[in-house]
C-alpha positions, -999 to +999 in steps of 0.1 A: -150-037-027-149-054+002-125-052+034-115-087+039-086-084+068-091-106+094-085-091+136-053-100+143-072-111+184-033-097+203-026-113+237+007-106+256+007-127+286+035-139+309+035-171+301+030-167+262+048-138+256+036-120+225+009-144+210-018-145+184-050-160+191-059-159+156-027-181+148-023-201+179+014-193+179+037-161+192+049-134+172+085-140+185+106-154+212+094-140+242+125-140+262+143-122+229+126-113+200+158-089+189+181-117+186+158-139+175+152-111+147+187-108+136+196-144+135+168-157+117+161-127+089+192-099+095+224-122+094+210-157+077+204-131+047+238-116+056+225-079+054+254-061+067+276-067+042+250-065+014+235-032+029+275-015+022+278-025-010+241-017-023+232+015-044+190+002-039+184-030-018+146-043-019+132-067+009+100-084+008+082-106+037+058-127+041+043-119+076+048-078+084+029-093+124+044-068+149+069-050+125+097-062+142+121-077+111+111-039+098+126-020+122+156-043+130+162-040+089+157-001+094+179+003+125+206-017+103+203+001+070+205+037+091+241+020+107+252+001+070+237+021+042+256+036+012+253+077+008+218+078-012+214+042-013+177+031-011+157+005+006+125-009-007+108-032+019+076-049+009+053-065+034+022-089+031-001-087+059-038-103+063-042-094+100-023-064+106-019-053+142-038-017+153-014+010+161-028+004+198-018-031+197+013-025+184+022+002+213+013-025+241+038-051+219+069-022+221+064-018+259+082-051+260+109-045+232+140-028+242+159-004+219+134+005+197+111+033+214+125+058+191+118+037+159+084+019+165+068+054+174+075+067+143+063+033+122+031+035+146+028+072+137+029+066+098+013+035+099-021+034+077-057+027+089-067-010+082-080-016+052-074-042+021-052-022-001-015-014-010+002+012+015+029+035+011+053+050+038+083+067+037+109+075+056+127+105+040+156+109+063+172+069+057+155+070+021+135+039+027+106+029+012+080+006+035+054-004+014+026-024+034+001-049+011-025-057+034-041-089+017-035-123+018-002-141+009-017-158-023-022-121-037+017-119-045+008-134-078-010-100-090+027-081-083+052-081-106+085-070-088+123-086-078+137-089-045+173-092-031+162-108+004+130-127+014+117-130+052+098-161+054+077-150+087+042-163+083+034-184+120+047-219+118+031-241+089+009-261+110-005-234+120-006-207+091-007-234+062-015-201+038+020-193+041+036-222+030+026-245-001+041-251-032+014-224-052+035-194-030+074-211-030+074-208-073+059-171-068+084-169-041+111-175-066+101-160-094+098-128-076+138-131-064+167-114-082+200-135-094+218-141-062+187-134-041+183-154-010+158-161+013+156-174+052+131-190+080+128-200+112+113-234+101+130-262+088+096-283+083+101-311+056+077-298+031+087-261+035+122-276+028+116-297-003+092-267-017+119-240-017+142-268-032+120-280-064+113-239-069+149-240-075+167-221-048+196-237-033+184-247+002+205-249+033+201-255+073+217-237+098+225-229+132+184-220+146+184-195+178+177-203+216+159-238+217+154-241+181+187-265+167+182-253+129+168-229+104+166-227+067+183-203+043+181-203+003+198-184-026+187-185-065+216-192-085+199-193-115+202-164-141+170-155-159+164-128-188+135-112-174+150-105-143+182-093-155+167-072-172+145-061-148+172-056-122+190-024-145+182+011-136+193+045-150+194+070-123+213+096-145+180+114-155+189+146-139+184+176-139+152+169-148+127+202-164+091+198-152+066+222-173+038+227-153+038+238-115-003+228-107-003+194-084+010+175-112+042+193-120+043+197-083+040+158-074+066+153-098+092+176-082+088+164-046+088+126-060+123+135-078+133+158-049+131+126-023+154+106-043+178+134-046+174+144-083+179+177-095+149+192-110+133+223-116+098+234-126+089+259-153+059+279-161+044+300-182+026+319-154+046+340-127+034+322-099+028+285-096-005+264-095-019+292-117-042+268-139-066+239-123-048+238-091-052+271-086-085+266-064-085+278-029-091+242-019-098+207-034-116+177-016-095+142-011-120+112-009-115+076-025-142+069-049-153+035-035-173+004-056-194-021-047-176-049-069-135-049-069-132-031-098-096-019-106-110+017-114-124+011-073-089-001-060-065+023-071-088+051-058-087+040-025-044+037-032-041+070-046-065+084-018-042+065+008-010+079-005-023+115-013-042+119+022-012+104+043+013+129+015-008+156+022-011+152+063+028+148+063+034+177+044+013+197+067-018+209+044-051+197+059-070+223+076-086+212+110-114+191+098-143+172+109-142+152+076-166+148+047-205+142+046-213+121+014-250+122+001-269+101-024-278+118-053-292+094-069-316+060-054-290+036-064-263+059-048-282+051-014-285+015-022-252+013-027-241+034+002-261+008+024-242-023+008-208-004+012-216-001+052-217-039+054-185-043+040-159-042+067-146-009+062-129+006+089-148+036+107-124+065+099-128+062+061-165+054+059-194+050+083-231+063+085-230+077+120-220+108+135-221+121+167-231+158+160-247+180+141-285+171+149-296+184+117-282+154+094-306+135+121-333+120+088-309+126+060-297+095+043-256+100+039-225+082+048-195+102+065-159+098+057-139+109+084-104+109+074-118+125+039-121+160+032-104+192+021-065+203+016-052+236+011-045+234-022-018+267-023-003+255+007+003+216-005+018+228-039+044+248-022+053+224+002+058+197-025+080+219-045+104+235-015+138+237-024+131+233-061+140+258-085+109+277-102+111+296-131+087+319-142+073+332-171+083+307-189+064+299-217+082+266-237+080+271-279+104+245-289+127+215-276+159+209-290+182+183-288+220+185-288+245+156-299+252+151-263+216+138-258+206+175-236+173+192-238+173+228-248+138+245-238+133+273-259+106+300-252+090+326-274+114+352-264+144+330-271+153+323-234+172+288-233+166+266-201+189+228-199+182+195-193+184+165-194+150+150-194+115+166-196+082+159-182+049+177-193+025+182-164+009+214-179-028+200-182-051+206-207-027+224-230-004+190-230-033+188-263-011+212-278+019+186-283-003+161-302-039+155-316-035+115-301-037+126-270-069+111-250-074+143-232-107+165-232-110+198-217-133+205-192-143+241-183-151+246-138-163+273-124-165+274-082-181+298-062-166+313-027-192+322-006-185+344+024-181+326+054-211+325+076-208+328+114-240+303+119-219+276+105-184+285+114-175+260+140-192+233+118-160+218+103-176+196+079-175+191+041-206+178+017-203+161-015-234+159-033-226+157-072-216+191-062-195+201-030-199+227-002-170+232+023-164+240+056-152+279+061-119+277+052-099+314+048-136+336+052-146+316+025-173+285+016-161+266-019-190+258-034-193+235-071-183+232-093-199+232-131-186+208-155-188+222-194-170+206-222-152+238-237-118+257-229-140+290-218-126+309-192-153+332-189-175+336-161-211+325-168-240+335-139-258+302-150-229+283-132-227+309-102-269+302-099-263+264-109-239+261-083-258+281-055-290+263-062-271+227-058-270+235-021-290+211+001-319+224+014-304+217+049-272+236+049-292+266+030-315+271+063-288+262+084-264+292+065-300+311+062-279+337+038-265+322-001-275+354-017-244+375+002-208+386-009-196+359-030-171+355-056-158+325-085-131+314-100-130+295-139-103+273-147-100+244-174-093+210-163-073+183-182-103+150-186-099+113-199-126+093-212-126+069-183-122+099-155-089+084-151-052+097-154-018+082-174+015+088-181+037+076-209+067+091-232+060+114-256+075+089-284+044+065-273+022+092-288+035+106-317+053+075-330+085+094-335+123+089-320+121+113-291+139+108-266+135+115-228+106+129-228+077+125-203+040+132-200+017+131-168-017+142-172-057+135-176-062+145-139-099+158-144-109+170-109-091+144-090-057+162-092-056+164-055-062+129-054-045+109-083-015+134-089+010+124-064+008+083-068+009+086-105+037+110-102+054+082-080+057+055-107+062+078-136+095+086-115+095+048-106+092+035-140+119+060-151+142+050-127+138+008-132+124+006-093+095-017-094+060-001-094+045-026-069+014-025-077-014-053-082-014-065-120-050-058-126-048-020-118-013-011-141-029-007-170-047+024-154-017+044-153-005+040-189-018+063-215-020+031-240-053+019-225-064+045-251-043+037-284 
């Protein structure tokens, strides 16, 4: 994997105006970049009026530059919007802007202080990879691909609206060649259109033989004409793609660990009733249960899928996780080799572009890591994992005690969840998210159970102000509530017993380092067993039940094969299993889609 965003080289100057260096050409029209905005992109696509009538309304652009068209869509849709109508607006971006860049650009924009601080806030650190950000009060969706134009090919997803924005095609040719137009159109619903500030002869005739309907108009200030587009043309695929089914409520989510947990706050966003059931009388009770887990991305040298949607999942869960609260003050994550080639490859990752908050091989204290070979992840490290479950299922109804025997389904297509004692809960669709024991619903099911036992050892006042977390095969955390989390054993069974071989295993997987800097691993400890949920390939799925047991069910959902990457995995996956169920398109590169279905294994 390889970071291959170019600098985006910023200059704002008098006589420019807002200007890339990289491009040769401004951002927008320095006198008015507003107007400019809402001719060109807000009224050529006529947004107003679309924005009323729309239940979901999805925008994509080429060119996200400054984030301007964004937050002039945004301020619209907050003024337009339907009650509970959603917004999906997709972005391509090669050479995003820093957030410090983009704070110099809104010194010069009027109007939009309030707006552009919270996009700067939420906006992601740059690196090659599919972002996610959402803003839960106007229920819109800003999801930020930061890769090259050509890379739309690898999505598969239908717009109403198109932005055409990429610099002006002599100087950004990348953004405008035939290859991109027949993606462009493709990717457009029945009725879609599309608009740009150029009106360049090729870019015309392109758009044309794609087969949109092509059109100049009125162009803003000094520029006489701009282009607009619609696709009249009704295809299958796309019709079909276009239908969605957001009656799926109330929905009954068995399992409250980060799974069933993900699932309620992804359903609790759109405004779907829900409610979460468990066996236990208190939630995150199983593998969840842990007083903390670590968030990293599990990085490759090659761009291999399994690579990719790490460092997505990571994104999302981290940025999820920091929203919501549940990140202890942190000084990040150590990483060290455990193996020769884990060094070698540590070396090779350093050389690859990454930014220096998620991975570098310098640190500025402690002394001690002075000839150690390691790399250090900054914005990785732990979550409270008590504290993350609760805020992700706030506001939605938890029933206890619960243990579900038996679905049934009435003529009116309800689900009746039955449990041993004959208690009756209601629904109308189900989603299992209750780990390993998901086994007990079908022998097809790629799932293997794998027994964990950690070890808490009492907080040490020699490293108490040492804020930092190792991974190491094993892990050792900072203090975090009088306690170090130290593991965890891996055994292939469903034994919940506590074995001193893992409490002694665990201990003796300490660096030599951290035991003289502690000086004390033999004090007050305790452990905690619980049994994880595993896949063959380490890596989750989701699917219907029908998919797995080859019978007419109906409804019914499963989300599972977390392993020990709950923390990291469960929310994204949770995401499009609520995506997919409600027709809104996944958005997510071609070659990593087949890792979230569960029929990679059948």
């Amino acid at each position: 994997m390889k970071n291959n965003l170019k600098k985006s080289k910023l200059l704002i100057s008098p006589e420019l105006g807002i200007y890339s260096n990289l491009y040769k050409d401004i951002y927008f029209d320095k006198y008015n970049g507003i107007k400019e905005t809402q001719h060109n992109f807000l009224k050529a696509n006529n947004l107003e009026s679309r924005f009323k009538k729309s239940n979901k309304f999805i925008i994509s652009e080429l060119g996200f530059g400054t984030g301007l068209s964004f937050l002039m869509t945004l301020k619209l849709w907050k003024k337009t919007r339907k009650p509970n109508g959603k917004l999906i607006f997709i972005s391509f971006e090669s050479a995003p802007l820093t957030k410090f860049e983009l704070k110099k650009v809104y010194k010069y924009v009027k109007g939009l202080k309030t707006l552009s601080s919270q996009l700067i806030k939420k906006l992601p650190s740059l690196y090659q990879s599919t972002h996610r950000i959402y803003f839960e009060v106007d229920n819109v969706e800003l999801i930020l691909i930061y890769d090259d134009f050509k890379s739309l090919i690898n999505f598969k997803f239908s717009v109403d609206a198109w932005f055409l924005d990429g610099f002006a095609p002599k100087k950004n040719t990348s953004a405008w060649n035939s290859k991109l137009f027949e993606q462009i159109y493709l990717a457009t619903n029945f009725q879609g259109t599309f608009s740009t500030f150029t009106v360049a002869g090729h870019v015309r005739r392109g758009l044309s033989n794609s087969g949109f309907s092509v059109l100049k108009i009125s162009g803003f200030s000094n520029k006489k004409e701009c282009l607009i587009g619609i696709k009249k043309t009704l295809s299958s695929e796309i019709n079909k793609s276009s239908i969605s089914n957001n009656n799926i409520g109330p929905v009954a989510i068995i399992g409250s660990g980060i799974s069933g947990a993900s699932l309620a706050y992804s359903l609790r966003k759109r405004n779907i009733e829900c409610f979460v059931v468990d066996k236990s009388s208190t939630f995150a009770s199983g593998a969840s249960g842990n007083k903390l887990a670590l968030q990293m991305p599990k990085l490759t040298l090659d761009n291999s899928p399994y690579g990719l949607l790490s460092l997505e999942a990571f994104t999302y869960s981290r940025n999820l996780a920091k929203n919501l609260n549940s990140i202890p003050p942190s000084d990040g994550l150590i990483v060290l080799p455990s193996r020769e080639r884990d060094h070698v490859k540590y070396l090779k990752l350093l050389q690859n572009n990454w930014p220096l908050d998620l991975i570098s091989n310098k640190i500025e204290r402690p002394n001690f890591l002075e000839n150690i070979n390691y790399i250090y992840m900054k914005s990785s490290g732990i979550l409270d994992n008590k504290k993350f479950i609760k805020n992700l299922i706030k506001d939605v109804k938890f029933v206890t005690n619960f243990n579900v025997k038996k679905i049934l389904n009435t003529k009116d297509r309800l689900k009746i969840l039955i449990d041993k004692h004959g208690n009756k809960l209601e629904a109308k669709t189900v989603i299992w998210a209750n780990g390993y024991e998901m086994k007990n619903l079908s022998n097809n099911l790629p799932i293997n159970s794998i027994s964990g036992q950690v070890t808490y050892l009492k907080e040490n006042k020699a490293y108490s102000n040492l804020k930092l977390n190792f991974s190491y095969g094993h892990h050792f955390s900072q203090a975090f509530k009088g306690y170090h989390q130290v593991g965890s054993s891996f055994n292939r069974n469903e034994n919940m017993d506590y074995k001193e071989v893992d409490q002694i295993n665990n201990l003796n997987s300490i660096p030599e380092f951290l035991v003289k800097l502690i000086k004390d691993v033999k004090g007050e400890k305790n452990y905690r067993v619980s049994i994880r949920a595993s896949t063959k390939d380490r890596m989750p799925f989701f699917c219907s039940l029908e998919t797995i047991i080859n019978k007419n069910i109906k409804n019914e959902y499963l989300l599972g094969g977390m392993g020990s990457w709950g923390f990291v995995y469960a929310p994204l996956y949770a995401e499009f299993l609520i995506k997919s169920l409600l027709g809104e398109p996944l958005i997510i590169s071609s070659n990593l889609e087949r890792l979230l279905r569960v029929n990679r294994f059948l």
